[in-house]
NUTOR-20228 format. One record per residue (C-alpha): x, y, z; residue in three letters; residue number from 1. Coordinates in steps of 0.2 Angstrom, whole numbers, plus 5000, padded with zeros to 4 digits. Last residue first. Layout:
<rozas>
<<X Y Z> ALA NUM>
...
</rozas>
This chain:
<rozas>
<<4973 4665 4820> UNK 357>
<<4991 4660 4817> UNK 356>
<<4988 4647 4807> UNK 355>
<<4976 4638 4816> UNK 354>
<<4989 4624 4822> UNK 353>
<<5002 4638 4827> UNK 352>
<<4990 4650 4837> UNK 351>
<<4982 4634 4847> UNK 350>
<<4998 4626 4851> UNK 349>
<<5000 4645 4858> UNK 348>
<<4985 4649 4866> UNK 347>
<<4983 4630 4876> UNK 346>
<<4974 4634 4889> UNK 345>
<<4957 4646 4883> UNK 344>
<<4963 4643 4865> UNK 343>
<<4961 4624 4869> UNK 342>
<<4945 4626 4875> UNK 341>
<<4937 4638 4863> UNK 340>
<<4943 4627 4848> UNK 339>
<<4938 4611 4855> UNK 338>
<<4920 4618 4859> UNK 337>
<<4921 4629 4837> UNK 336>
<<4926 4611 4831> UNK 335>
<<4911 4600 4842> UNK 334>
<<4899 4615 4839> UNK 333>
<<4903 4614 4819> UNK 332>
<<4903 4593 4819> UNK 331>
<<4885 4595 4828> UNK 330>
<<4881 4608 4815> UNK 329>
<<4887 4596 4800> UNK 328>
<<4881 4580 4807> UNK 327>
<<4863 4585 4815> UNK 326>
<<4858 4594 4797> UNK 325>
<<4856 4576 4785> UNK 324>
<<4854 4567 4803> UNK 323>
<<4837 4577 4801> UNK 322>
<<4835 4574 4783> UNK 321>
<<4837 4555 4784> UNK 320>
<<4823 4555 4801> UNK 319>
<<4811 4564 4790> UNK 318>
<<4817 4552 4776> UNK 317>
<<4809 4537 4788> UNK 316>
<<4819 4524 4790> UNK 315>
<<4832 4527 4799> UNK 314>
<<4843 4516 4807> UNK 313>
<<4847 4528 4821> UNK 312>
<<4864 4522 4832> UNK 311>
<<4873 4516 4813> UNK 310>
<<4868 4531 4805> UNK 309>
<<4872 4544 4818> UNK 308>
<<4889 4534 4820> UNK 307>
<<4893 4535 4800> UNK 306>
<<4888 4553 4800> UNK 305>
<<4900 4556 4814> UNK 304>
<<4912 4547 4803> UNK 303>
<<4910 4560 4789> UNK 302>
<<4909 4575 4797> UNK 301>
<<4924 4571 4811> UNK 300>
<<4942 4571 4803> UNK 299>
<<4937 4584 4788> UNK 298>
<<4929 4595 4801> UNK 297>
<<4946 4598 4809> UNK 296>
<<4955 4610 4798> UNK 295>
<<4940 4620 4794> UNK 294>
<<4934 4623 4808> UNK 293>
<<4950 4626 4814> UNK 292>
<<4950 4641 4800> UNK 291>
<<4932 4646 4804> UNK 290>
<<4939 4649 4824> UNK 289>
<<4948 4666 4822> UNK 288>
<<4933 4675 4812> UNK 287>
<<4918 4666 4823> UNK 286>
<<4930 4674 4839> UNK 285>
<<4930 4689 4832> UNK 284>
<<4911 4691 4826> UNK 283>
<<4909 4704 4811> UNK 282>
<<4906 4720 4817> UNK 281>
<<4891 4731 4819> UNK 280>
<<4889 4750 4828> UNK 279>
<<4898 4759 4813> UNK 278>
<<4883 4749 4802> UNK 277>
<<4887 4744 4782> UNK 276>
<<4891 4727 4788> UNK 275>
<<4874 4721 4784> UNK 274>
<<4875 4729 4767> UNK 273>
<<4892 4721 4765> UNK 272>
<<4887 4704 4770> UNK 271>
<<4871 4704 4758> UNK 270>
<<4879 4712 4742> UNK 269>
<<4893 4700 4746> UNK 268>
<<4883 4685 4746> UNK 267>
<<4875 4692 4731> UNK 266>
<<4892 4693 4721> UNK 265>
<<4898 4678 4725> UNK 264>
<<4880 4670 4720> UNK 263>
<<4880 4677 4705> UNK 262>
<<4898 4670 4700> UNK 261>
<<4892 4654 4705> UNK 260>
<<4874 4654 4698> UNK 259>
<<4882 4659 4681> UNK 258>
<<4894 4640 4684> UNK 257>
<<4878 4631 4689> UNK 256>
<<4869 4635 4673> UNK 255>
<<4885 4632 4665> UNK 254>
<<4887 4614 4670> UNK 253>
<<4869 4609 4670> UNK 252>
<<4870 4611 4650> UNK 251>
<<4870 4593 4648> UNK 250>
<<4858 4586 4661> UNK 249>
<<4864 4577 4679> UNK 248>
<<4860 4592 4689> UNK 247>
<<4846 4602 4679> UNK 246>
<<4833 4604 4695> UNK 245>
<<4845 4610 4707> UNK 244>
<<4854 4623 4695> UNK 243>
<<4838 4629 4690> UNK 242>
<<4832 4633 4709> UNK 241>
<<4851 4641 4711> UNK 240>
<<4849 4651 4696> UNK 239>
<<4833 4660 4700> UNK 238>
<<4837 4664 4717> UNK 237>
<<4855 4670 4712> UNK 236>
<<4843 4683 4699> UNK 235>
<<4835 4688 4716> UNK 234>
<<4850 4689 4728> UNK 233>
<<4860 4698 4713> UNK 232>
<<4848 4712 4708> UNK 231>
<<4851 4725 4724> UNK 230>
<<4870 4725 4714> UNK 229>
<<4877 4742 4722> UNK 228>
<<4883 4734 4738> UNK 227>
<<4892 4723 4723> UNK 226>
<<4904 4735 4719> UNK 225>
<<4908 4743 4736> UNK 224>
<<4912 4725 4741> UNK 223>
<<4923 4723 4727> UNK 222>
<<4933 4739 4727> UNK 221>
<<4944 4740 4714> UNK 220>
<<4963 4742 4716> UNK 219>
<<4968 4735 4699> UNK 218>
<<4979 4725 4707> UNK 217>
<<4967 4721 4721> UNK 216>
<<4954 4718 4708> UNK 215>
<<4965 4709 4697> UNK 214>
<<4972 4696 4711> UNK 213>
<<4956 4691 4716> UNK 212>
<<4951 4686 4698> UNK 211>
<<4970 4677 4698> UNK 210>
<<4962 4666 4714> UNK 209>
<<4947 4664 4706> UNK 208>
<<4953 4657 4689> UNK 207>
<<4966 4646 4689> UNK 206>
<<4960 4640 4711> UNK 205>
<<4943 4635 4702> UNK 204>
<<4950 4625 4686> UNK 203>
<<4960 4615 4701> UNK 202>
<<4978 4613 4701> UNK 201>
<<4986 4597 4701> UNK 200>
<<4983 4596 4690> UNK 199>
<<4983 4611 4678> UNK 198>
<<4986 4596 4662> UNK 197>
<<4977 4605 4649> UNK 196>
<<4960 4592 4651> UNK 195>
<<4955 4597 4668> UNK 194>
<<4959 4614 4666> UNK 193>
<<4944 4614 4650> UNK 192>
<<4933 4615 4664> UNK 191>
<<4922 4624 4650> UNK 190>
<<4917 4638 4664> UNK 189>
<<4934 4639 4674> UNK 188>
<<4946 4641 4657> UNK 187>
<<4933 4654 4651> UNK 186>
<<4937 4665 4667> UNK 185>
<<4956 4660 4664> UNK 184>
<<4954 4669 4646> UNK 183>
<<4942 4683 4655> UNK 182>
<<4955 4687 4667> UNK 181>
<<4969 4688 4656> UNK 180>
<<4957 4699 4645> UNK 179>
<<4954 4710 4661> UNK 178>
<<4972 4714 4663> UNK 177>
<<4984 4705 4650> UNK 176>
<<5000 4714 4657> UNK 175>
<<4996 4717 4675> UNK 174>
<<4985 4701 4679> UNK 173>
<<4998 4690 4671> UNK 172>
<<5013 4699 4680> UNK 171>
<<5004 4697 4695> UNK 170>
<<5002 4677 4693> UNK 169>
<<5019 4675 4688> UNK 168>
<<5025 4684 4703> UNK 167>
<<5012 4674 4715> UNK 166>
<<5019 4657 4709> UNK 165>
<<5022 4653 4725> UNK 164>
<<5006 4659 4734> UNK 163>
<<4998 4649 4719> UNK 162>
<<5004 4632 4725> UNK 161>
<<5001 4636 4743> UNK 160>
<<4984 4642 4739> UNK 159>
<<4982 4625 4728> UNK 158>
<<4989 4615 4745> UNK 157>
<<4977 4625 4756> UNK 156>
<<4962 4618 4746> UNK 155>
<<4968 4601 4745> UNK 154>
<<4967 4604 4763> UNK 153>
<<4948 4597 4765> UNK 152>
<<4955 4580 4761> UNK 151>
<<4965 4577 4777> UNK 150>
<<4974 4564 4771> UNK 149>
<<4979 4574 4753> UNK 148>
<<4966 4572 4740> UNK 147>
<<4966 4570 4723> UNK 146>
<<4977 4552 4715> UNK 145>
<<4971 4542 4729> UNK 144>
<<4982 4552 4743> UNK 143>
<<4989 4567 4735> UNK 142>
<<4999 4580 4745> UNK 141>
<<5004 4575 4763> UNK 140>
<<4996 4559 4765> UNK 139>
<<5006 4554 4749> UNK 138>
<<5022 4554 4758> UNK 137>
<<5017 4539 4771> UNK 136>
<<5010 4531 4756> UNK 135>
<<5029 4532 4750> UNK 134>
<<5038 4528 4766> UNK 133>
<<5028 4512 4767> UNK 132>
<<5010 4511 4776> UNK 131>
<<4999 4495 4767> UNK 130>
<<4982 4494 4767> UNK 129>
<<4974 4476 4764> UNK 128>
<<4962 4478 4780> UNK 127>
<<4957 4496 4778> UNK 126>
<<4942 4493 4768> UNK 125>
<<4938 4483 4784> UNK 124>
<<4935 4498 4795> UNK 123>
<<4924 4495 4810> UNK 122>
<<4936 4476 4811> UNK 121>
<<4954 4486 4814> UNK 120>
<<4949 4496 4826> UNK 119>
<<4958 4483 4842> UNK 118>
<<4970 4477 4828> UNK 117>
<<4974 4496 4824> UNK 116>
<<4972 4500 4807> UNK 115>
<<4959 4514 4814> UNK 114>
<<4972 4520 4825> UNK 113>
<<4986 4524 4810> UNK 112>
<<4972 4532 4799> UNK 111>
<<4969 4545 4815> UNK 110>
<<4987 4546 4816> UNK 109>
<<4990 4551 4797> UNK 108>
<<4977 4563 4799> UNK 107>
<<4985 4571 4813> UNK 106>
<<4999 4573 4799> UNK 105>
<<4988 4581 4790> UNK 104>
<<4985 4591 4799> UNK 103>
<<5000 4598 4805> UNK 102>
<<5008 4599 4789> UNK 101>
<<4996 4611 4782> UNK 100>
<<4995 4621 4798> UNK 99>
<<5013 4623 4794> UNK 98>
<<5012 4628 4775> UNK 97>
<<4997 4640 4778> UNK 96>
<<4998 4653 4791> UNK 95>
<<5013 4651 4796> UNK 94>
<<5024 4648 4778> UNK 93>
<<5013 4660 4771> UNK 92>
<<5020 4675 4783> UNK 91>
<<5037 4670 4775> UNK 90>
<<5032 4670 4758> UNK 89>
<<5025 4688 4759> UNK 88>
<<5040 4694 4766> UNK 87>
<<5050 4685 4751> UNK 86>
<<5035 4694 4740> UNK 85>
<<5037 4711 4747> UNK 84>
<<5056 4709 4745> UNK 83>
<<5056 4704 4727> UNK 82>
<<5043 4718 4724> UNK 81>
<<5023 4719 4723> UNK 80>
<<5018 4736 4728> UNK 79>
<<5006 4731 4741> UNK 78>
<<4988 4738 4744> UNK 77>
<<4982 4721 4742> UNK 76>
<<4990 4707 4733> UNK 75>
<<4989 4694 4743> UNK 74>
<<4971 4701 4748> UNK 73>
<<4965 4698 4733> UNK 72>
<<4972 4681 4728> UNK 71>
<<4965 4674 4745> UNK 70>
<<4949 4682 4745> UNK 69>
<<4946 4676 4728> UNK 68>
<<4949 4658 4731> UNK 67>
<<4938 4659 4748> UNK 66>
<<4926 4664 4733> UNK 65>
<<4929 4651 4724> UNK 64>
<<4926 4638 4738> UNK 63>
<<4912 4645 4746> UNK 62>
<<4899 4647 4733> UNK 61>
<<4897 4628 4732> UNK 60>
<<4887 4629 4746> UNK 59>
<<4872 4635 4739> UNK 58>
<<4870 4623 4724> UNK 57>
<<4878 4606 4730> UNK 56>
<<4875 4605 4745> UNK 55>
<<4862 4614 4752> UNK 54>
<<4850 4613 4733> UNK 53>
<<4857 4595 4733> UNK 52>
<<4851 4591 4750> UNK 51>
<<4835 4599 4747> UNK 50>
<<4830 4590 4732> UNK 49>
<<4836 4575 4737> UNK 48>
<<4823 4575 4751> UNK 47>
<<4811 4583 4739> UNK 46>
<<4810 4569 4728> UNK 45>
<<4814 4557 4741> UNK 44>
<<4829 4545 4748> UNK 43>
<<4824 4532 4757> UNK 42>
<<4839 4523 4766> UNK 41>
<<4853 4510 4759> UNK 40>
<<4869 4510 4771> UNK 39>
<<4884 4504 4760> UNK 38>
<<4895 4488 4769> UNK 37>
<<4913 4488 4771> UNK 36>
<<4910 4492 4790> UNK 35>
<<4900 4504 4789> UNK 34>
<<4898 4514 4771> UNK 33>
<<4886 4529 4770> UNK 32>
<<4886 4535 4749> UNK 31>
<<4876 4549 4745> UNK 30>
<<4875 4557 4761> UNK 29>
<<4890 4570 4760> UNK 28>
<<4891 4580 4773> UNK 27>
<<4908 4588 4763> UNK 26>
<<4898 4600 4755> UNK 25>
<<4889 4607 4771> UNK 24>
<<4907 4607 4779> UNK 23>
<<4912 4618 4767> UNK 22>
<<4895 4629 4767> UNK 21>
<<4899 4633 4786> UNK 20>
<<4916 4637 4782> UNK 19>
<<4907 4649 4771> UNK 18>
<<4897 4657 4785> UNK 17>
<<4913 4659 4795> UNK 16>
<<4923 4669 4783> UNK 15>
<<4908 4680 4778> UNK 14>
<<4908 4693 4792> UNK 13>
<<4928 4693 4790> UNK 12>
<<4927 4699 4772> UNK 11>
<<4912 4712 4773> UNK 10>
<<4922 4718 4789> UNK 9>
<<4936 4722 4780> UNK 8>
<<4930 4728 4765> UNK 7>
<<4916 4741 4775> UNK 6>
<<4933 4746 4784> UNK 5>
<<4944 4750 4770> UNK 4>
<<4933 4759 4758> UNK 3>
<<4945 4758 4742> UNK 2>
<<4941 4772 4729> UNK 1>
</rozas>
């Protein structure tokens, strides 16, 4: 039994929050290059500590289980036919395959201003790059062998992959069932898409999105499911402090893939049971920006990060793990400002470039 509403809003209360763990693992402070030059700074035991437990454990949630969201609500209370599917296509083709287009061909203009003579000198990696009709074409699916221009939206590409091979999908989660699952669930945890040739479809997108897909299939109620799972936030604890502590040893790789799955379901424990209140809703207008969010941080996180840098110095790894938080929510407040603005003015640009949100 399907509770519609408790779904509904477990999945839109969640949307932002994730976004939020996107552009947490895209802040990135690893590697800072100015002008051709890496930016050295102190980096800690326990300021490392925290960015990889933000980054790189907690925030890693996001992506499969945006993954799951997609396959299941593609294939949510529908019985999949031909003309479902073509209808299907269509809605796609707004909400993703433009949107797609769109950015990254604003990413193409923000790469065409910094080769600019005037811009040219702040970015001198940039200073034996060549644009031809082929580089041009790259932007807009892999740019440097992973990535499209707007990096971030080698997500959307994947979804626009899977969306078309949406009958292949169902048919697999219909005839194999849970063993189909289990067989791509395996797929994920060794990474062993990496090595059969999936490119350029991710070991995440083979297994979540089909994961997603079952449980709408099969019409099972995953919110409902994990309301139940009081355990989850507590054995996710546990697995998120061991998945910070391994990184870089052997078996790092499946503690981090149990804390995943974990996590996904003790997110959810935690949004549904918020949600589980007739007199709370998600936030509408945190639901309707996450995607623009989204689509823009990928143009800002990282060169804000390079400004905050260059205006600071730090020094201090006080003064590190500040910038470490100022450049996500500074680039969240800047996306969720423009997004407000232009929705105020500019509805429809603003309807088409966020996909119809």
């Amino acid at each position: 039994m399907v509770n519609n509403d408790l779904l509904s809003k477990t999945i839109n209360s969640l949307r932002f929050p994730l976004i939020v763990g996107v552009v947490f693992i895209h802040n990135n402070m690893s590697i800072v290059n100015v002008q051709g030059m890496d930016v050295s700074y102190e980096r800690t035991l326990w300021l490392n500590y925290i960015m990889i437990f933000l980054s790189d454990v907690l925030s890693t949630i996001s992506v499969p289980l945006f993954f799951f969201f997609a396959g299941f609500l593609f294939f949510y209370k529908v019985d999949f036919t031909g003309e479902i599917y073509k209808k299907k296509l269509k809605n796609r083709c707004r909400t993703l395959l433009i949107p797609y287009l769109i950015w990254n061909f604003i990413g193409f203009i923000v790469l065409l201003i910094q080769m600019h003579p005037r811009f040219s000198s702040l970015f001198p990696l940039l200073e034996n790059y060549r644009i031809d009709i082929v580089e041009f074409l790259k932007c807009f699916w892999m740019r440097e062998y992973i990535y499209p221009i707007n990096y971030p939206f080698w997500f959307i590409r994947e979804l626009i992959l899977l969306v078309i091979a949406a009958p292949v999908v169902y048919w697999f989660v219909r005839k194999l069932k849970v063993f189909g699952v289990i067989l791509l669930g395996i797929v994920w945890f060794f990474q062993l898409g990496t090595y059969a040739g999936l490119s350029p479809l991710s070991h995440q997108s083979v297994f979540f999105f089909p994961l997603g897909a079952y449980f709408a299939v099969s019409q099972l109620d995953f919110a409902k499911l994990a309301y139940k799972a009081k355990w989850s936030p507590w054995i996710y604890l546990i697995l998120a402090v061991s998945d910070m502590v391994t990184k870089g040893l052997p078996y790092n790789l499946g503690v981090h893939c149990v804390g995943i799955l974990v996590g996904m379901i003790a997110v959810t424990y935690i949004a549904s049971h918020l949600m589980d209140n007739p007199n709370r809703q998600p936030s509408e207008f945190l639901c309707n920006a996450s995607f623009f969010v989204f689509a823009a941080h990928g143009l800002l996180v990282s060169r804000l990060m390079k400004i905050l840098m260059v205006m600071v110095h730090p020094q201090s790894p006080y003064v590190i793990l500040c910038i470490y938080f100022l450049d996500p929510l500074i680039t969240i407040f800047l996306c969720l400002g423009v997004y407000k603005i232009l929705k105020r003015y500019f509805p429809l640009i603003t309807k088409v470039v966020a996909g119809g949100r």
